[in-house]
C-alpha positions as CSV (number, residue, x, y, z in Angstrom):
1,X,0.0,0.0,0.0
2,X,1.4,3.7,-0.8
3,X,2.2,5.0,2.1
4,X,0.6,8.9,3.1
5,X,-0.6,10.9,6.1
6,X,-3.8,10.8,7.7
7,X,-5.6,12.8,9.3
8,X,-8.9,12.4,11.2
9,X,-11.0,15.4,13.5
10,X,-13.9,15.1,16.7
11,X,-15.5,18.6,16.0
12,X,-18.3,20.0,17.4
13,X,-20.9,20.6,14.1
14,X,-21.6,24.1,13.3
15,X,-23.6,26.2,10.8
16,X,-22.1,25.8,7.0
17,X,-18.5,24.1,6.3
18,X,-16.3,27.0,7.5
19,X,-14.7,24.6,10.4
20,X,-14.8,21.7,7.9
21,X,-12.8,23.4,5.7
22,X,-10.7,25.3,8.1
23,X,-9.6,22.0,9.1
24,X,-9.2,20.8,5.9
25,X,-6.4,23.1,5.3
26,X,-4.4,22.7,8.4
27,X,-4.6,19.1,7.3
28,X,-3.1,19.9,4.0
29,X,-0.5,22.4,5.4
30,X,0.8,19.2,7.7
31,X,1.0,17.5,4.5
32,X,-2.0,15.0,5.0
33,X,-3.5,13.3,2.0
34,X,-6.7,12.6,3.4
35,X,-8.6,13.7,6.5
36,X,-11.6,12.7,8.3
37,X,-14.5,13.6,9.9
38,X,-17.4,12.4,12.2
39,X,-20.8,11.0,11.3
40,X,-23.0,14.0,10.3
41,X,-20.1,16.1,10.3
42,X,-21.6,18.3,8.3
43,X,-25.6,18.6,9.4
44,X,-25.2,17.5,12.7
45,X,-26.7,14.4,13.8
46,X,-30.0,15.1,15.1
47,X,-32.7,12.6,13.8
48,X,-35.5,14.0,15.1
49,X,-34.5,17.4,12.7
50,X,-33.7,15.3,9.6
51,X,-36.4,17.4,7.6
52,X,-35.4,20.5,8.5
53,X,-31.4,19.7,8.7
54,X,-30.7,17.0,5.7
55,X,-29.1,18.1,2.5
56,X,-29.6,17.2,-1.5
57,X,-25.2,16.4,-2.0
58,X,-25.3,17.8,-5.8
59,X,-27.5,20.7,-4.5
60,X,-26.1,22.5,-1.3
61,X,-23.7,24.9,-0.8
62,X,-21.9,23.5,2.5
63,X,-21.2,20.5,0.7
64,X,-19.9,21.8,-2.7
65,X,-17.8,23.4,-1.0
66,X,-16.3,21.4,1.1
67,X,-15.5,19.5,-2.4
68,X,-14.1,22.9,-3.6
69,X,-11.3,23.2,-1.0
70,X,-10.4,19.4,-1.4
71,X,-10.0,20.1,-5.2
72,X,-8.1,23.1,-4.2
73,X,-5.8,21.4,-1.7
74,X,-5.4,18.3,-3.2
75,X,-6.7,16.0,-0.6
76,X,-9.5,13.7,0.2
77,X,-11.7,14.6,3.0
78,X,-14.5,12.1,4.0
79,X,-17.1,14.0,5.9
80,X,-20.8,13.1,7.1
81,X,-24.1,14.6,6.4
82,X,-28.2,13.9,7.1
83,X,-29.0,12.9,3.4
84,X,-32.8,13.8,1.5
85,X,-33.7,12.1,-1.7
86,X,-37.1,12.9,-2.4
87,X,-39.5,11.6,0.4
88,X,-37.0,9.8,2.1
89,X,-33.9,10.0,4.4
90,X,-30.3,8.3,5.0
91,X,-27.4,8.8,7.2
92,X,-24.9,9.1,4.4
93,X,-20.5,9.5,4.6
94,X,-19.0,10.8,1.6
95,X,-15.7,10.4,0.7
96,X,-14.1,12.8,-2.2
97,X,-11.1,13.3,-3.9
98,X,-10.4,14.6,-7.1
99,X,-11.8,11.2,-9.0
100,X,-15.0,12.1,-7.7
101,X,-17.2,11.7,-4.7
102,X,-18.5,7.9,-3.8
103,X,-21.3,8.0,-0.7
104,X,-22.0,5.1,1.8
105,X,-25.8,5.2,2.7
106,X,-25.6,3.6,6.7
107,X,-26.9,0.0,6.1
108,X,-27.9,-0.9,9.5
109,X,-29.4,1.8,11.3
110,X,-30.0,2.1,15.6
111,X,-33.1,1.7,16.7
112,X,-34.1,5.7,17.2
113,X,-33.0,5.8,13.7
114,X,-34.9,3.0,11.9
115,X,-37.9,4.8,12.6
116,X,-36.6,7.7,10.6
117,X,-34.2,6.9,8.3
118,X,-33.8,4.3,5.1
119,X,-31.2,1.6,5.2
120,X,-28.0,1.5,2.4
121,X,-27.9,-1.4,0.5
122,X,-24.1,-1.4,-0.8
123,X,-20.4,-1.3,0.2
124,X,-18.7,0.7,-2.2
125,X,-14.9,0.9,-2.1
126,X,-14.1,4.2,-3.1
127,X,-10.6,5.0,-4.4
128,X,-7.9,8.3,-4.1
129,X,-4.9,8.7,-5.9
130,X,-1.7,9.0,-3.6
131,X,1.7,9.6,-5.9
132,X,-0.1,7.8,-8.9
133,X,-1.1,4.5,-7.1
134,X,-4.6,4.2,-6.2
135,X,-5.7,3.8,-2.2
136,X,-8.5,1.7,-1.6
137,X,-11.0,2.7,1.1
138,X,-14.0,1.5,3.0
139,X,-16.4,3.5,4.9
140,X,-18.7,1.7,8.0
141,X,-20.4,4.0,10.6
142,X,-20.8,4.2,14.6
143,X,-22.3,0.9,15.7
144,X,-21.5,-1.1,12.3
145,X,-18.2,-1.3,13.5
146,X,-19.2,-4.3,16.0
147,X,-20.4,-6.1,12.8
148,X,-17.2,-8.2,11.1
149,X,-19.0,-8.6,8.3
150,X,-19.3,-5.0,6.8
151,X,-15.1,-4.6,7.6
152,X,-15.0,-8.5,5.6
153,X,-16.8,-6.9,2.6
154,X,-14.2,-4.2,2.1
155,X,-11.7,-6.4,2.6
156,X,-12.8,-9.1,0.4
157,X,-13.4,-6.1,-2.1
158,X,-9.7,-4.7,-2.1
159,X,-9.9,-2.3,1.2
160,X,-6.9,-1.1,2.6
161,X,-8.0,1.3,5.2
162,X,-11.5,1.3,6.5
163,X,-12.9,5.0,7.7
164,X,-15.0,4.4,10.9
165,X,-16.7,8.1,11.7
166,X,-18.9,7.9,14.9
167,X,-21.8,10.3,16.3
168,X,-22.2,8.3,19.7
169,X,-22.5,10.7,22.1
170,X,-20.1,8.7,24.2
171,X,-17.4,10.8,26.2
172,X,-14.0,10.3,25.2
173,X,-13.1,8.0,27.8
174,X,-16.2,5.7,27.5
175,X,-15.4,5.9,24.0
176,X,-11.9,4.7,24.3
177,X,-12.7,1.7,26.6
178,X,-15.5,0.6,23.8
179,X,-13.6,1.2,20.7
180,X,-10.6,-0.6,22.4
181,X,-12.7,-3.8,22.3
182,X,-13.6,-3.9,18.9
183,X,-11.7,-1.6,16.5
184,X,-8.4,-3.8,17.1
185,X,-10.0,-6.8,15.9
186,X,-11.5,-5.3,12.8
187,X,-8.1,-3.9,12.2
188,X,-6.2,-7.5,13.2
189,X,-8.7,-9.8,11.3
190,X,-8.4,-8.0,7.8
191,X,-4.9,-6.6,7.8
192,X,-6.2,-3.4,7.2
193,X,-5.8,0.8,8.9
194,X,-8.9,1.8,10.8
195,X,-9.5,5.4,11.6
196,X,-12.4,6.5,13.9
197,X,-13.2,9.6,15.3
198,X,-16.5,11.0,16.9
199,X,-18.8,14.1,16.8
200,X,-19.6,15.9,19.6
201,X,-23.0,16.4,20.4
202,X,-25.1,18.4,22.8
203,X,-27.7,17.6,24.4
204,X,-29.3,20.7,26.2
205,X,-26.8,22.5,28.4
206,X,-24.3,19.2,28.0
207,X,-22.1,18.4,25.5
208,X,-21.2,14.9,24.9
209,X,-18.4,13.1,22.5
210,X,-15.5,13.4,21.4
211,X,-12.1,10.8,20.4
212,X,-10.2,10.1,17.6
213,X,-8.2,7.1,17.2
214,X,-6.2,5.3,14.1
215,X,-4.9,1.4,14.5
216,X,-2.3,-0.4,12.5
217,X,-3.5,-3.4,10.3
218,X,-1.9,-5.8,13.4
219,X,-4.9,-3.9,15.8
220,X,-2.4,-1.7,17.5
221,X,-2.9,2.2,18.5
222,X,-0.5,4.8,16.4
223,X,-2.2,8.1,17.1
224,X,-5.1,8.5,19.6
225,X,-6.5,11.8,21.1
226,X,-9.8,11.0,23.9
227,X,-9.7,14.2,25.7
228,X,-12.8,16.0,26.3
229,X,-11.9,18.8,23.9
230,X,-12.2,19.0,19.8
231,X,-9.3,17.6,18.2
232,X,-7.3,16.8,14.8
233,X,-4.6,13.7,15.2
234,X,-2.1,12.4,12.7
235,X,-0.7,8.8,11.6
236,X,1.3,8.1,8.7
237,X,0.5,4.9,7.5
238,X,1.0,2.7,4.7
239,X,3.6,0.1,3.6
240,X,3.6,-3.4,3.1
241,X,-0.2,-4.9,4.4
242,X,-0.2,-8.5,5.8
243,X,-2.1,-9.7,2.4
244,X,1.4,-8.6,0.4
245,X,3.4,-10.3,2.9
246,X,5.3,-13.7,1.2
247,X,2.9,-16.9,2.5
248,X,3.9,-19.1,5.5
249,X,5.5,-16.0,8.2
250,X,3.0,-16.6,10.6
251,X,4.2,-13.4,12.7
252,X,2.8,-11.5,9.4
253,X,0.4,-14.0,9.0
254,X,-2.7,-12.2,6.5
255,X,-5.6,-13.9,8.5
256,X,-8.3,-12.8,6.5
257,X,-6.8,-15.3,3.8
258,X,-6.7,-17.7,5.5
259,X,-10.0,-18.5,6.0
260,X,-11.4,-21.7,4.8
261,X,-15.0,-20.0,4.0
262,X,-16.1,-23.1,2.7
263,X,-16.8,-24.7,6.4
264,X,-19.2,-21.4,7.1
């Protein structure tokens, strides 16, 4: 895998893309290639306001341009947003680069959100360009991450680093002991880079989130920030994944292929 910086931010939403793309281009300045950001990032993640807050992506002006700074700093940014298309509602992560935008509709929705919002059907691997060689990139939100078959999918479908943006409303210490269960072993069991980070979220005069964490493809921590204040953390990453390893080193042992799915 071509090796590049990531970035990834827990930001408190706000009105319009200002600290979206603020961030975007303290990202680039540090020489990040891609950068990312919460569920809902961009909306805020408020079901019960989904009329009022979602967006049409090819027609609002937050969005476009977030995808105009990206195009004009030459990274990827995958950021969240409350999604409308025509009576109906999804909880929708886009990730753009300058190949295009590729959107992952949330395919297993919490049980407040069920009642509101439409289910995803598909796992597209989206892919940016880092030095001329393509990166290949899953995106699974919040809760999916406790469900090893969406992080199998990508994998089985060329992933090298799956995105993992959460709107929990966890602090950032309840959100480090659950993520610490879980993310490693998605990591681990596909030889693949996670990234996580959460929103922030308040909920009347309290303010709840918060965390950003990235993990190796062997499940180990390489940047983490769980303090109770916004944040932007950095990992380079990259290099030779377990799957590119030669066969039969069982200390870089790819585990994902060696699975013998036809027992299952």
């Amino acid at each position: 895998m071509e090796k590049l910086k990531l970035a990834a931010a827990s930001i408190m939403p706000s009105s319009g893309a200002e600290k979206i793309t603020a961030l975007m281009r303290e990202a680039a300045e540090d020489g990040a290639s891609l950068i990312l950001f919460p569920e809902c990032s961009l909306t805020g993640y408020e079901p019960d306001r989904a009329a009022e807050l979602s967006i049409v992506p090819d027609d609002c002006e937050s969005a476009a341009k977030v995808r105009k700074t990206a195009d004009e700093l030459g990274i990827a940014v995958c950021f969240g947003y409350m999604e409308r298309s025509g009576d109906k509602f999804y909880i929708t992560q886009e990730l753009y680069s300058g190949s295009g935008a590729v959107r992952y509709r949330k395919t297993h929705l919490g049980n407040h959100e069920k009642d509101i919002f439409s289910a995803g059907n598909s796992f597209l691997v989206a892919e940016i360009d880092v030095n001329g060689e393509p990166v290949r990139i899953g995106m699974q939100l919040c809760w999916e991450s406790h469900i090893p078959e969406i992080s199998g999918t990508y994998r089985e479908n060329g992933a090298e680093i799956l995105l993992v943006p959460y709107a929990s409303g966890m602090s950032g210490e309840r959100c480090r002991e659950n993520w610490m269960v879980h993310l490693p072993a998605r990591a681990s069991d596909n030889g693949c880079f996670i990234a996580a980070c959460n929103l922030f979220l308040k909920r009347g005069d309290e303010i709840k989130g918060g965390g950003a964490a990235v993990f190796d493809p062997k499940g180990r921590v390489i940047a983490e920030d769980f303090s109770s204040g916004e944040c932007i953390i950095y990992a380079e990453i990259g290099g030779s994944l377990p799957r590119e390893l030669p066969d039969g080193d069982m200390h870089n042992i790819s585990y994902f292929d060696r699975v013998r799915r036809e027992l299952f």
